[in-house]
N, C-alpha and C positions, 0 to 999 in steps of 0.2 A: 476754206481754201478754194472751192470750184468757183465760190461766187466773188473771191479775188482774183481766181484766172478770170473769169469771165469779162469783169470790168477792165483788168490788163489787156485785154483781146480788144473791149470797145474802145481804148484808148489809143490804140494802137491804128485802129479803121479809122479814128479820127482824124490821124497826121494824114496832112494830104500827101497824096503817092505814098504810100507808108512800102508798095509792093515791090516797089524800086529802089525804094532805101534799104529793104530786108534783103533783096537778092544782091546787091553791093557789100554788104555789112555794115550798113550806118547804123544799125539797132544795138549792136553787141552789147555798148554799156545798158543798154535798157533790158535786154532779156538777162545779165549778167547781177544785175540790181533786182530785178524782179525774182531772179531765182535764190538770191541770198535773200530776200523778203520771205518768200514759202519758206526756204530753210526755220530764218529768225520766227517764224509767226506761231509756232508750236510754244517757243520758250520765254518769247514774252507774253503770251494771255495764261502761261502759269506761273510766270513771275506775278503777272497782272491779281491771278486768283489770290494769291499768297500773300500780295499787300493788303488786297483790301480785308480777307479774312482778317490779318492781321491788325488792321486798322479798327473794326469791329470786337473784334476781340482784347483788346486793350482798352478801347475805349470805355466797352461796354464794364470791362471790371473797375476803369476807373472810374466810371457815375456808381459801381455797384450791384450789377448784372453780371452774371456768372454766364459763360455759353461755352459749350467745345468747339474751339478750335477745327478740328478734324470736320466739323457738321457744317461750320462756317465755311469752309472751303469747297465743301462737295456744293453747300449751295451756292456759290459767290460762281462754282461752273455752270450750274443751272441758271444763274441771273443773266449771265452773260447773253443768252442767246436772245434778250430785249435788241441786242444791237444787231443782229443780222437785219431785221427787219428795213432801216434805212440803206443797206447795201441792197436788199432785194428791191427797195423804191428805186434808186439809182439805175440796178441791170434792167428793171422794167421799163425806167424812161428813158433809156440812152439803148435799148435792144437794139434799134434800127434805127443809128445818130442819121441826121440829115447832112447834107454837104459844110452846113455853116453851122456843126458844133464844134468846137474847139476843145486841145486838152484840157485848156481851165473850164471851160463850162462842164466837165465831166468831173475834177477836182472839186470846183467849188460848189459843186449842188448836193447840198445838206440840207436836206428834205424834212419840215415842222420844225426849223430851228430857227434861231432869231435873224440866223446871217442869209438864211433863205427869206425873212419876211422883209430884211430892210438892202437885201443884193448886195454883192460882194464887190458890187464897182461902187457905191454911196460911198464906204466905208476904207479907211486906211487897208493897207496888207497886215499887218500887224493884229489886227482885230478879226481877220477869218477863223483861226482858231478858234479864239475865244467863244465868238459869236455861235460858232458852229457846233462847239463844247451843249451851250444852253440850247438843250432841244428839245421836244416832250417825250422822247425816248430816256433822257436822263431823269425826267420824272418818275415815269413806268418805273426804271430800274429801281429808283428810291424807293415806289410802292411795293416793288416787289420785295426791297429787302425787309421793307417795317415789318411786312405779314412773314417775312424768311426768320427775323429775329424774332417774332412774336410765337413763332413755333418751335426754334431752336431752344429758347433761353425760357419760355414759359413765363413770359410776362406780357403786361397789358399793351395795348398797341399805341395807348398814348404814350408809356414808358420806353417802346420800340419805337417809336419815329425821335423819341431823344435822342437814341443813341444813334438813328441814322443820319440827323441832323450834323450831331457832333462826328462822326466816324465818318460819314461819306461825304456831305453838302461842304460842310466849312474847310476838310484839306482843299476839296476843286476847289472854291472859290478862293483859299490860299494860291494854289496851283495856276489859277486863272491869273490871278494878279500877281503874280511873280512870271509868267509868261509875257505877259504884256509891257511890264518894266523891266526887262530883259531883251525882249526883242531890238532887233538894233536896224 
């Protein structure tokens, strides 16, 4: 949450005059949208733990892997915190934006991901997600869960990157391709 105020803060120094606009009230839909974001961001990364536990734990009983639930999810909290680390790149490079950063360059900098190596102006709009989805943070997470399921469920680690294969990699890259032939 501090290091989503934070980044709303640098976005905000980015709009030019942003000081003029704030003492007017031209921000209100922005801090109004920002403040139901903190509200919503507690109950979507526990929606968020509870699918993927669930994802894992389903799948893992459908190859034939037994794992609690309950352990799946304490650790799906504990995985989570691989993604801070690209927010903390972000408040690091944008601490002190220069005159000519823009909202989108504050948006669309997704730092060791594909859309950061091939720029988000190369590429259609429709492809930033995606692009920005495939990052080596989503690796990290996957390593971390094979060794999470290899310690939950007591199985060997080439049996636990199956089930992270099948339970985490193939819904994103479902998820990916239904984003993108969706998008309009």
């Amino acid at each position: 949450m501090i290091i989503r105020y934070l980044t709303n803060t640098l976005v905000l120094e980015s709009i030019p005059d942003y000081q003029t606009l704030e003492s007017q009230g031209g921000l209100m839909f922005f801090h109004i949208f920002n403040t139901l974001n903190y509200v919503w961001t507690p109950f979507a990364l526990l929606w968020k733990f509870t699918v993927i536990a669930f994802l894992f734990w389903s799948m893992g009983l459908m190859v034939g892997y037994k794992a609690s639930f309950k352990e799946l999810w304490k650790f799906a909290l504990v995985a989570e915190f691989v993604f801070i680390f690209p927010e903390l790149l972000r408040l690091l490079v944008y601490l002190n934006p220069s005159n000519g950063v823009t909202y989108f360059d504050i948006q669309n900098f997704e730092p060791l991901s594909a859309l950061w190596l091939v720029g988000p102006g190369n590429v259609g709009e429709k492809f930033h997600y995606p692009l920005s989805v495939l990052n080596i943070f989503e690796l990290i997470y996957g390593a971390f869960w094979v060794l999470g399921y290899h310690m939950i469920s007591r199985r060997s680690v080439e049996e636990s990157t199956l089930v992270v294969l099948i339970a985490y990699y193939i819904p994103l890259l479902i998820w990916l391709g239904f984003y993108i032939g969706a998008y309009r």
